[in-house]
N, C-alpha and C positions, 0 to 999 in steps of 0.2 A: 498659298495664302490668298485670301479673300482681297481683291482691292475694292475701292471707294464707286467702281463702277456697279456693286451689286454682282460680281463675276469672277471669275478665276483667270488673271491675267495669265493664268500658263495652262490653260488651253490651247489645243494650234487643230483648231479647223480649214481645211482645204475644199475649197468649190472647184468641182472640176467641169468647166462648159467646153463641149465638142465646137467649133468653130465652122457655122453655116450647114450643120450636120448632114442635113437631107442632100442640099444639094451639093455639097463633098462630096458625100457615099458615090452620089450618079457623077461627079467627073472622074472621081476612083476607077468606077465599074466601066466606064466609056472614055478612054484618053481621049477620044479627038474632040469632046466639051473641056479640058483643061485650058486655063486661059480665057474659056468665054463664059460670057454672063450668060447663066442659066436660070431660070426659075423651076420650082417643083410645085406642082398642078395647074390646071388653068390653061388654056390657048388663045389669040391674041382676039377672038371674040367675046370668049364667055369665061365664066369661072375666078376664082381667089387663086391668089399664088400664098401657096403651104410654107414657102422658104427660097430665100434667093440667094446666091453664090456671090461673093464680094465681089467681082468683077459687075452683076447685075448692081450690086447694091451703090459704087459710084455712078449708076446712071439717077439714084434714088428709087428702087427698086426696093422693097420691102415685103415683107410677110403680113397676111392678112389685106393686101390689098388687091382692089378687080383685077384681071390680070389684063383686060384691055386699057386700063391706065398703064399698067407697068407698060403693056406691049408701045406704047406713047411713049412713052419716058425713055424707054431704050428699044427702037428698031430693028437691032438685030437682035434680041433676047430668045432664047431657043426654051421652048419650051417643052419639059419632060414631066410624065404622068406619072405620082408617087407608087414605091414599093415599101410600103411598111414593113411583110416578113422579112426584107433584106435591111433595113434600117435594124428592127429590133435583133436581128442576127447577131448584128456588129455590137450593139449596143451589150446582149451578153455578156460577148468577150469583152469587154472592155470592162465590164460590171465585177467579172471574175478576176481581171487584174487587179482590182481595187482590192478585193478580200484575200491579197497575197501579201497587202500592207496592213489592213486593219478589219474588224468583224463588223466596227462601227459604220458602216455605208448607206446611206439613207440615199436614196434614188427620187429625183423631183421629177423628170420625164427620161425618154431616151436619150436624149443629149446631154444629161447633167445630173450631176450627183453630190453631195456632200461627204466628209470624210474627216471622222477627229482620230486624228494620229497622234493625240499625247500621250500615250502609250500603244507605239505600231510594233507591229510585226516582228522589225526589223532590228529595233531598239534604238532606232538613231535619234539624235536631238533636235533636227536642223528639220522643220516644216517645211520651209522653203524649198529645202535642197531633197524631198521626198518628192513635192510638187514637178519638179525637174525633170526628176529621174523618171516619174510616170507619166509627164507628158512625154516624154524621149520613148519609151516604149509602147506609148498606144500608135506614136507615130512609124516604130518600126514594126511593130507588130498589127497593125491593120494599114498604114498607109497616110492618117487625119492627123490633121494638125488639132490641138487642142489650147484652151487659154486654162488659168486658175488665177484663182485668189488669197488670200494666205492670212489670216486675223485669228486674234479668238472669242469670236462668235460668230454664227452664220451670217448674221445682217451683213458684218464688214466685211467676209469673206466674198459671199456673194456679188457685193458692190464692188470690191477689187477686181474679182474676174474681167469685170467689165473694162480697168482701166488701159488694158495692153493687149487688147485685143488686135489681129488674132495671132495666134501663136506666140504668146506671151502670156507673162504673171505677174501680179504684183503682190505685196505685204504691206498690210495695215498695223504695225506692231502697239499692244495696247499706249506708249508714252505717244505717239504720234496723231492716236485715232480722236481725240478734242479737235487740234489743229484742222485738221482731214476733214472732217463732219461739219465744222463752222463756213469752211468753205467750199462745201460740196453744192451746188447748183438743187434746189429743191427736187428738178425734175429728174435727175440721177438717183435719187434716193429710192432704190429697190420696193417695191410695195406703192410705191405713191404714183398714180396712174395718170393721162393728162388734162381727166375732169377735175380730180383732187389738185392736182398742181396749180391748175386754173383757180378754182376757189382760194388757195393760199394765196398767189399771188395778187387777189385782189383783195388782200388782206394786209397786203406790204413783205410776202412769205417768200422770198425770191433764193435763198439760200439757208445752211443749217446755224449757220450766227442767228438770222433774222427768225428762225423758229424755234432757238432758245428763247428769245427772249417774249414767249406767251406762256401764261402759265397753264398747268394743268387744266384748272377748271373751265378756262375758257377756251382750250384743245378740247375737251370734252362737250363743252356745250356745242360748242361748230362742227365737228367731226365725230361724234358719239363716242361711243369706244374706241372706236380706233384713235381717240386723241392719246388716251393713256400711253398706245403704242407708239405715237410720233414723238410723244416727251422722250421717251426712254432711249429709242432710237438715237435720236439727234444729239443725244450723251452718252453712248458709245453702251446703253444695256440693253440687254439679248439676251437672255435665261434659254431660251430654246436650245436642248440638247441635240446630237443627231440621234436618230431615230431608227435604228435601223426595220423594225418588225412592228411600227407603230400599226394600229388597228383604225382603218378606215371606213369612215359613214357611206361615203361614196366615191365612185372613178367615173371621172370626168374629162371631157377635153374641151374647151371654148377659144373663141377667137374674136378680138373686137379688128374688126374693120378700118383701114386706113381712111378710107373712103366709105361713105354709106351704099350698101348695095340695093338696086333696083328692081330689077326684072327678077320674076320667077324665075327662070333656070339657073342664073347664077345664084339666087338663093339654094336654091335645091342642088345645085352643085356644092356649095362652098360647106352644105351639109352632109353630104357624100362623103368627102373628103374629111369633114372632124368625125364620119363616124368611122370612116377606115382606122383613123389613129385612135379613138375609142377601142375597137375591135382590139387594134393588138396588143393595148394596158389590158383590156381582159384577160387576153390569152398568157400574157406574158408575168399578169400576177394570180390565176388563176380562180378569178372571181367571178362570180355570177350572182343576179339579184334577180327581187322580186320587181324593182320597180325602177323604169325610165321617167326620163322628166327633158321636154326640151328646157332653154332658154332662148328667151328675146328681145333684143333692147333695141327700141325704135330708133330714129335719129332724135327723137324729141326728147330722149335718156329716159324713156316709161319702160320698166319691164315687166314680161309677163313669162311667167313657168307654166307647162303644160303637161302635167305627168299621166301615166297610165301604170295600175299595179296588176298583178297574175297574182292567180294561188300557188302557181307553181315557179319557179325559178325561169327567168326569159334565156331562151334558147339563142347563141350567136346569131346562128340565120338571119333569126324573128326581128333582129335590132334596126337593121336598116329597111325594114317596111313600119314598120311601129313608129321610128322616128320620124320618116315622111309623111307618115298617117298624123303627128302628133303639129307636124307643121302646117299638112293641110286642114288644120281646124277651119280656118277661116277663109272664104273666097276671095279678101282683098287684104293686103299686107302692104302698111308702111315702107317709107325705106328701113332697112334694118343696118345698125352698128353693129351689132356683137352676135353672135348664135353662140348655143354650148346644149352638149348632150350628155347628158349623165345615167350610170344606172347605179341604184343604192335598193338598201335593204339585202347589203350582201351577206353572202356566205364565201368564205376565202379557205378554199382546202391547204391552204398552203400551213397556213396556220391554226391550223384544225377548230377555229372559232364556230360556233354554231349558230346559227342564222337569231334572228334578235328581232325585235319589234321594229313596227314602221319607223323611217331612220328622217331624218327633213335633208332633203337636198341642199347642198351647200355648195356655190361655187364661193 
């Protein structure tokens, strides 16, 4: 039955997030980093840290930040150089367990996934207690602890994951998810980033009460379209199904910056690194395009796309000289927040779709 939310209150969507992913796999792969704060990329001079291991993370260690900040912040932080093939290995197996409960598996990166089991596999009733059971076997069966989230819609699902972390779950059941949202911290709110945050709460937006109470139209005149999104949001509607074979413009990977980075090399490091994990969404969804596109957002939030298109489909190789080539346009660069690299104008063998007209890069 349809409720008032615009939704199907008996839907039962599961967010599955792996817990500190990258730099798990490497205490997995190496016991004698079990216990210590690790960061993954980066050395305590130059370079972005890709991911940090909870132990890093109470020194305030984070992802996408210099890693000669983190190396400040915590002292002894050990720092290990990313293995994407061994990342997306595991990620696989774990993608294969998912499709032993449902076909519905919409995959967001290697670390996480969505999953509507109102009608699984298995036949059973209880969301929660599937969510359980699959965290209990990715933990026996590769090693990782993993969190989820438990609602029906991915908005709430996803934001659950968050709440018990790590190696834990919560449920957002639709009679709860009002109360839940009214007093949800604006900047908890999945999708709303910390410049959007910023702008609401100088708006008086400091929570989901205080963002009911604007209306549509003035969501929309402040925030464009995306206000339509924050109305719905904050009232517990999410029409978005999961997806499993959705058909994509473009694969991308971007990173904003804890800290704004400076120097050349760390720029062109922290590049390196988002096109490895570029590299292995190619490999691993088996796409290839005609056209790359950096991004880059100053610290003065200007951004600027820089793409280059082939007649012919760009070869793996060609991606990480193209992209440096796309960064070195210019002989002096700002400090930069965010980089992202994209290739689009695909062709996906996977799903036998046939290459399509110029596609506009979207992060």
């Amino acid at each position: 039955m349809e409720s008032d939310k615009g939704t199907s209150d008996n839907r039962k969507i599961i967010h599955i997030d792996m817990d500190a992913f990258f730099a798990s796999v490497e205490q997995l792969d190496h016991p004698e980093l079990r216990g210590k704060p690790v960061a993954v990329g980066g050395n305590r001079e130059r370079g972005v840290v890709a991911a940090a291991s909870y132990e890093a993370r109470r020194f305030g260690v984070r992802s996408a930040m210099p890693a000669a900040i983190a190396a400040r912040k915590c002292p002894h932080l050990i720092f290990v150089k990313p293995r994407f093939e061994r990342y997306k290995e595991i990620s696989h197996q774990i993608r294969q367990l998912f499709l032993e409960y449902t076909d519905l598996v919409e995959p967001l990166s290697l670390d996480e996934a969505f999953l509507d089991v109102t009608e699984n596999k298995l036949g059973r009733p209880s969301a929660s207690l599937l969510a359980r059971e699959i965290r209990e076997r990715i933990k026996k069966e590769t090693g990782l602890n993993a969190s989820a989230g438990i609602s029906y819609n991915k908005f709430l699902a996803k934001v659950a994951s968050d709440l018990n972390k790590p190696n834990g779950q919560a449920v957002i059941p639709p009679d709860k998810a009002e109360a839940f949202l009214e007093n949800l911290p604006i900047e908890k709110f999945y999708g709303i980033g910390k410049v959007t945050a910023q702008k609401m709460k100088a708006l008086g937006i400091h929570s989901g009460f205080d963002l009911k109470q604007f209306s549509l139209s003035f969501l929309i005149s402040r925030f464009g379209k995306s206000g339509l999104h924050y109305f719905e949001i904050v009232r517990g509607i999410h029409l978005s199904e999961v997806k499993p074979n959705r058909v994509r413009k473009s694969i991308s990977v971007e990173r904003t910056f804890e800290k704004d980075i400076f120097s050349t090399r760390e720029i062109e490091e922290a590049l390196n690194l988002i096109t490895s994990e570029l590299l292995g969404r190619l490999e691993r969804t088996q796409a290839k395009g005609r056209t790359i596109t950096l991004k880059i957002k100053f610290n003065d939030f200007s951004i600027q796309t820089r793409s280059k298109s082939l007649p012919e489909y760009i070869k793996q190789e060609e991606i990480p000289e193209m992209g440096m080539e796309l960064l070195r346009q210019e002989s002096t660069m700002a400090p930069v927040r965010l980089l992202g690299l994209g290739i689009s104008n695909l062709f996906q063998s996977k799903s036998g779709s046939l290459p399509g007209e110029q596609l506009k890069f979207d992060y």
